[in-house]
N, C-alpha and C positions, 0 to 999 in steps of 0.2 A: 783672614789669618794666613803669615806667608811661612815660608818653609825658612832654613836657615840661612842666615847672612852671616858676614866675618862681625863679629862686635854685638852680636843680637842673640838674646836668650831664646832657644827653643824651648817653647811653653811643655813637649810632648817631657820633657826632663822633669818637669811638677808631675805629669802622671805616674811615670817611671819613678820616681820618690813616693809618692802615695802609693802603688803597687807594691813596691819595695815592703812599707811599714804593714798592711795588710800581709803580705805574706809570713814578716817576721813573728805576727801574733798568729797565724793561722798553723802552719806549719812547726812552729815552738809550741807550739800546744797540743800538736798533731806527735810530733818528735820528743815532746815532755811526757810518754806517761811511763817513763823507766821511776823518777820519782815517784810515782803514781802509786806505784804495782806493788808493792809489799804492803804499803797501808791499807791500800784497798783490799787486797786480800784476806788481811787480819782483820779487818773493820767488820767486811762484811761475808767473814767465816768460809771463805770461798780457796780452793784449791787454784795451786799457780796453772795450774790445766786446762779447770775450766775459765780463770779468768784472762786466761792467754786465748783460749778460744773466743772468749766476748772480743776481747781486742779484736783475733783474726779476721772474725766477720765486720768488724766495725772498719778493718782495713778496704773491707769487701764493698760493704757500702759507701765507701769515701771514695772508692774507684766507681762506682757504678754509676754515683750525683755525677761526676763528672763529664762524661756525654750529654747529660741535659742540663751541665753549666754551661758545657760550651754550645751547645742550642738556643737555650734560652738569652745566653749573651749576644748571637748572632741574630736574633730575633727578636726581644726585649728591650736587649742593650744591658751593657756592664751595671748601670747605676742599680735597673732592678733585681738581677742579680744578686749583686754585693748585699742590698737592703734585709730582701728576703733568706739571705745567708743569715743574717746575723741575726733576724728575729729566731729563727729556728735554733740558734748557736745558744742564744738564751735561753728559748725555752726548755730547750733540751737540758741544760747546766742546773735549772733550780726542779726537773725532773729528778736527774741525775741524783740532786746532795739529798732528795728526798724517798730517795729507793733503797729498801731494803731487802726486797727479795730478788734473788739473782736474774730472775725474768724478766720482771720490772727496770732495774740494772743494765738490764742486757737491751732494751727498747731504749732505754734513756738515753744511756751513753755509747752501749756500742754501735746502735741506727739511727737514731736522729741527731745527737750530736756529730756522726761522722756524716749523714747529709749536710748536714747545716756546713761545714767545713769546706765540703764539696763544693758548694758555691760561693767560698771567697777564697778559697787554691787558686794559685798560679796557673790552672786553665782557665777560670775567667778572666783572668788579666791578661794571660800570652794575645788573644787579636787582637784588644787595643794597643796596644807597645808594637803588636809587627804591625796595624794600620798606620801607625806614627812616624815608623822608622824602614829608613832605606839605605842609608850608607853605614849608621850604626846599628844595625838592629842587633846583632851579639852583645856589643857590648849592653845596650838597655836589656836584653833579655837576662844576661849573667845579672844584672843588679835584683833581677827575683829570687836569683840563686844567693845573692849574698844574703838579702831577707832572711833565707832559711839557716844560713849558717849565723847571721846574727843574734837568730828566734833560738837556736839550740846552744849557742857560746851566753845568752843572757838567762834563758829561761828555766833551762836546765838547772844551774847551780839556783837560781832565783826561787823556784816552783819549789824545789829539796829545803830551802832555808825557811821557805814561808810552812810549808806542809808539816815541818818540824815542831813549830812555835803555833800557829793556828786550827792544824789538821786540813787534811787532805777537803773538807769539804766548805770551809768559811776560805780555802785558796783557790777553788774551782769558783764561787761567787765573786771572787774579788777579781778574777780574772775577767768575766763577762762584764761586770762595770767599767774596765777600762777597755776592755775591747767595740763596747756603744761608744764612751767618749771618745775614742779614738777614730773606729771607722766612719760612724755614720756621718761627721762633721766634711772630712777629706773625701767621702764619696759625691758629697752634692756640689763642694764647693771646686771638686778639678780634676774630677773624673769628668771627660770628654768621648765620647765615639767618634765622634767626626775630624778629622784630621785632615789636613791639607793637602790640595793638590799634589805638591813634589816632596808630601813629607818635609823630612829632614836632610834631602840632596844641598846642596851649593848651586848656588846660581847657573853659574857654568855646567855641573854637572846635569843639572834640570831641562838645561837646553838640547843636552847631548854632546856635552863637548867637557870632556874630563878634564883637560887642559893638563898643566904641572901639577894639580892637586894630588893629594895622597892617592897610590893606587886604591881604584875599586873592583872587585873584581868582576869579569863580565858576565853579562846576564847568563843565567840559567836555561838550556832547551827545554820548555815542558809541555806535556799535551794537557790540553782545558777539562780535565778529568772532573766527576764528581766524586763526591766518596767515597759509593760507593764501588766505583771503576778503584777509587785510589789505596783501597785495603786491598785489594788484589794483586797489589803491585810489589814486586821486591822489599825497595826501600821502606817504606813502611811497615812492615816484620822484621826487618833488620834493627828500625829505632824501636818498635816492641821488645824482642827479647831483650835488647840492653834497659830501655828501662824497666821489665821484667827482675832484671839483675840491680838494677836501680832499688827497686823498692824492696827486693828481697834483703840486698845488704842496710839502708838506711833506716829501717824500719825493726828490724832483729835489734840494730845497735840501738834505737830509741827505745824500745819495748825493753831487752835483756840488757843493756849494754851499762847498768847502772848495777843491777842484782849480780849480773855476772863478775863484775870487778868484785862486787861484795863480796860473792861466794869465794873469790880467790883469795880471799883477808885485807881487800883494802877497806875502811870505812868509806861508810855514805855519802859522805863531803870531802873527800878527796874523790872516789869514785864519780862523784856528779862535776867535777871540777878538770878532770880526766877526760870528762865526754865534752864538758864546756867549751875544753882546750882545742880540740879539733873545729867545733862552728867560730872559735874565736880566731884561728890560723887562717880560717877557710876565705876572711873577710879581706884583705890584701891581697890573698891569693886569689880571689875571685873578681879582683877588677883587673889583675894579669892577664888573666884567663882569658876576659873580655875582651880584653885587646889585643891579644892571639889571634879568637876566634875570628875577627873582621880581615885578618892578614893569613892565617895558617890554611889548611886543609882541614875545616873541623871533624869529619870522619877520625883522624888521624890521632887529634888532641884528644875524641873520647875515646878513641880505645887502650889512650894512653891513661886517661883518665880510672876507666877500669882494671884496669891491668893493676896500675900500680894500688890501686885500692884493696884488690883481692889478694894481695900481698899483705898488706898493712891488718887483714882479718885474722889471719896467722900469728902475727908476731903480736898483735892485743891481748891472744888466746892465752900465748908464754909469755908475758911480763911479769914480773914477782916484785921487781923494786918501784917506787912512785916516780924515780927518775924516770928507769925505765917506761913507765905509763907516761908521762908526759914528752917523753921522745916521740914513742910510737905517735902519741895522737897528734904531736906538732907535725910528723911527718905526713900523717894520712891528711890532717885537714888541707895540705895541700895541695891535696887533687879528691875532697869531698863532693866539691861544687863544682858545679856546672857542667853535671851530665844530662840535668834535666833542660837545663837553656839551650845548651848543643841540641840537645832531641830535637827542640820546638826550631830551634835557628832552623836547622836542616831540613825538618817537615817547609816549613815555609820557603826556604829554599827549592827545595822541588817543587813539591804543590800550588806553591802561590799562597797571598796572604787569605783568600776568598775563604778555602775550606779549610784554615790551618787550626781552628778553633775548634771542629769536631774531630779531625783527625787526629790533632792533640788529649784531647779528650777520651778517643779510645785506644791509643797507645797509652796513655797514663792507668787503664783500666787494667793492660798488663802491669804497670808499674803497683799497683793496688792487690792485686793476685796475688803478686810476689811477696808483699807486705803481708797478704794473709796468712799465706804459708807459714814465711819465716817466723809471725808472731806467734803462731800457734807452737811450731816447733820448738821453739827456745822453750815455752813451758813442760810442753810433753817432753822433748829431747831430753830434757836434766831431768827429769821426775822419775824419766823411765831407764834411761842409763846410768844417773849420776854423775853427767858432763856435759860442758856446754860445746864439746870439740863437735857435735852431730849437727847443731843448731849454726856455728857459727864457723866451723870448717867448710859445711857445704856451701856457704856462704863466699868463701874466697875461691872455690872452686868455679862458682855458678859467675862469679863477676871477671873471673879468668877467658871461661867460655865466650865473653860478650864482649872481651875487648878481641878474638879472635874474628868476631861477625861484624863486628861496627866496622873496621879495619878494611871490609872487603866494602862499606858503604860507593855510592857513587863517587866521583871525586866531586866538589865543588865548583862552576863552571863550565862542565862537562856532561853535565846529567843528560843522560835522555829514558825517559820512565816507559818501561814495559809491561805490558802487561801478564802478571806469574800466570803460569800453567798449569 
């Protein structure tokens, strides 16, 4: 199998597409349960409190599978992975439509459906996409980030129209039937581990000679760290807190960010339609993005990325008219994505492709934290103040702070990783 030629399809582009579709159903369903959350509340006599706290820890456990998706991906391999993701993904769902006590409820859907998820997230796909890729690898990483912006621009209004007409629990089964047909067929038939020598270089670039080709930028200084040397190290908490910030803002907005429009007087199908608008913005905007990243300074682009995000959480807060909500969200979905692709670009820029898969994996476990947090808070938050400003102010606050940290990351080209103190 050779790497890429002028005129010749790089095969790592089918994985990168099959990646892509898995994360859209992974992640939209991860990001879908704002639909979710008032049915199930009312169904199953449950306060938005305690069922924000199911969520929170289900967020908990979605970060936690992830260190041992991204082990078992480097040890297993992706195929068993993904398989064993999705047996668990079902099991968990015909758990789920069959619980009725909140404990029961709370094993179903908020820990094993959020393990089972854990192992077909965008951490077991980030190693094969960066073993694949060498001159693109941003932009194949951003197209996981469109997955997710396309999983919440479809699913969202999709999940609200079906939940409507069939109920919250005949739309959770109908969901796991197409998520067998879908993944399990694309996992055996082009999900690959192995990838080529020179990847996806150029000929010329494979030999060591760049020639006139598009600039690439030059290699990275890094020491042959293991892990655990490389959690010790700066960079590595610097791409934690932001995706820390990462999961606190994306996760509040998939969790509240459908009930909170409600409560402001918009309906539930404009509301769903409103959150739709930003994953469906974010899909153009995220192949730009992609091709920033392989040319910019990506430190730079995410903390621009944050910045302007944590801005966009403020003015969601105060929108009154539908125009106005679909500005705001045209605006934010573009710079939604690709804080998570940046993370993994970067880790693997520093560290190498070798460890980028556990190290991804426990940076995203801060990303999961933050998702706990902020899940639980948007219930408690409104219940116990009577506003979503405590829930989703601290929210543009905490993503303000993280475009401050990223900001100081390494430059790209330039690294040399130290060891923190």
């Amino acid at each position: 199998m050779q790497g890429t030629t002028p005129g010749n399809w790089y095969f790592g582009w089918n994985i990168v597409a099959a990646a892509t579709l898995i994360t859209l159903l992974t992640v939209g369903m991860r990001m879908g349960i704002g639909p979710f959350f008032i049915p199930m509340a009312e169904d199953l006599e449950m306060s938005r409190s305690m069922l924000a706290g199911i969520v929170a820890i289900g967020m908990l456990c979605y970060g936690l599978g992830m260190p041992i998706a991204g082990h078992l991906a480097g040890t297993r391999g992706t195929r068993f992975v993904l398989m064993l993701g999705t047996v668990i993904v079902v099991v968990s769902i015909i758990w789920t439509v069959t619980a009725r006590h909140p404990f029961t409820f709370f094993l179903a859907y908020g820990v094993l459906m959020s393990l089972g998820f854990s192992f077909t997230s965008p951490v077991a796909l980030t190693p094969i996409i960066s073993r694949w890729f060498t001159r693109r690898r941003g932009m194949a990483l951003f197209f996981l980030s469109t997955g997710s912006m396309v999983g919440i621009a479809i699913l969202t209004p999709a999940l609200t129209w079906f939940i409507q007409r069939v109920g919250w629990q005949n739309t959770l089964l109908g969901f796991s039937m197409l998520f067998v047909i879908l993944v399990v067929p694309i996992t055996f038939l082009i999900i690959r581990d192995q990838a080529p020598e020179h990847t996806d270089l150029l000929p010329a670039q494979a030999d060591g000679d760049r020639g006139p080709a598009r600039p690439v930028p030059p290699p990275i200084e890094v020491y042959d760290l293991t892990w655990r040397e490389a959690v010790r190290t700066r960079p590595f908490w610097q791409v934690a807190v932001g995706l820390f910030a990462c999961g606190y803002s994306m996760n509040l907005l998939g969790a509240h960010g459908v009930p909170m429009l409600v409560d402001h007087g918009f309906d539930p199908m404009t509301a769903a339609y409103g959150i739709g608008l930003i994953g469906l913005v974010a899909i153009p905007s995220t192949l730009v993005l992609g091709r920033l990243s392989d040319i910019l300074q990506r430190k730079d682009l995410l903390a621009m990325i944050y910045l302007i995000r944590g801005l966009g959480f403020f003015a969601l807060l105060l929108v009154a008219a539908v125009w106005e909500l679909y500005l705001v969200a045209a605006i934010g979905g573009i710079v939604w994505a690709g804080s998570i692709a940046l993370s993994s670009a970067i880790l693997a820029d520093v560290y190498g492709v070798r460890i980028v898969g556990l190290l991804y994996g426990w940076t995203f476990l801060g990303h999961q934290i933050g998702a706990m947090i902020s899940s639980w808070l948007g219930g408690w938050g409104y219940e116990t103040f009577g506003t979503h400003w405590v829930a989703f102010g601290s929210s543009g606050v905490i993503l303000i702070v993280a475009a401050a940290v990223c900001v100081r990351l390494p430059k790209r080209g330039f690294v040399q990783v130290r060891m923190a103190t």
